[in-house]
C-alpha positions in Angstrom: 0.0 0.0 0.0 1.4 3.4 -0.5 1.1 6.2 1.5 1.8 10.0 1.1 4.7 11.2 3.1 5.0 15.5 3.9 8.9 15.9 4.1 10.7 19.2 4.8 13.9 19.3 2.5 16.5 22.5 1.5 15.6 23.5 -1.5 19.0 23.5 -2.9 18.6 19.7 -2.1 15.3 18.8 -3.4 16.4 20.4 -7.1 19.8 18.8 -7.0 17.7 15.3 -6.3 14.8 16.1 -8.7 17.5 16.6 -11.4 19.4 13.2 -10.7 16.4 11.6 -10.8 15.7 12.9 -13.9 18.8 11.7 -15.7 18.3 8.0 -14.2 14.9 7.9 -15.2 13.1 7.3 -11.9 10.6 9.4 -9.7 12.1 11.7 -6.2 9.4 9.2 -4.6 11.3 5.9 -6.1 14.6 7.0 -5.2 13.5 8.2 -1.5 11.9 4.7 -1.3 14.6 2.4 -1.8 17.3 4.7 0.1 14.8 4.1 3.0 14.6 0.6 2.2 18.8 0.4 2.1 18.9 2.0 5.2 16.1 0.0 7.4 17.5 -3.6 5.6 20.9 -2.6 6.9 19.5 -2.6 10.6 17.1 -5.4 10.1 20.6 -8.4 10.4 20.0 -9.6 7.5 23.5 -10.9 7.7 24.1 -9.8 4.3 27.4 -7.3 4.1 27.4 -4.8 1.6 30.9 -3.1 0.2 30.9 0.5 0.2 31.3 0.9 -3.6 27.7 -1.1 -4.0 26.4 0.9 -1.2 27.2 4.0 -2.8 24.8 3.1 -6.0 22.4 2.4 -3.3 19.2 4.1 -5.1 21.0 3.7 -8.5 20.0 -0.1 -9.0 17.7 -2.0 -7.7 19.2 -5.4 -6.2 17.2 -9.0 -5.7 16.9 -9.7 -2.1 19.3 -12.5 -2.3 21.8 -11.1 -3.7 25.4 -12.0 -3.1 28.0 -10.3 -3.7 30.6 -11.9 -3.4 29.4 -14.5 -5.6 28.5 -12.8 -8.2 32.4 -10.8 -8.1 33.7 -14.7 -8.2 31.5 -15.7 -11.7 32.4 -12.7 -13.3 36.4 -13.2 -12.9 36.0 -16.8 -13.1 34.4 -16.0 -16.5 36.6 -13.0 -17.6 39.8 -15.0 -17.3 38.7 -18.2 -19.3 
């Protein structure tokens, strides 16, 4: 279910975020969502350990729940060194 949220922002930092969403193609709404969504998972346990550099695109990308890094970084060297 959604539900409307009232936020107060700077406005220097509401046009620099409209704008980069803009140029990645979402909604100010989508990419509000899933940085919330990174930041409760992250104090939830999930166990799972996020680098830096992949939590920097946090908001960028949208990741499966079960994703796993580190397996992922192993099948792509695996495969770019055959």
């Amino acid at each position: 279910m959604t539900t409307k949220l009232t936020l107060t922002v700077e406005e220097d930092v509401i046009r620099k975020a409209k704008s980069y969403a803009k140029q990645t193609g979402r909604s100010l709404s989508e990419l509000i969502e899933t940085y919330l969504e990174t930041l409760t998972e992250e104090h939830q346990g999930t166990g799972v350990q996020i680098s830096p550099k992949l939590k920097k695109l946090a908001g960028s990308i949208k990741l499966p729940a079960n994703f796993d890094e580190k397996k992922e970084l192993d099948a792509y060297f695996e495969n770019k060194h055959l």
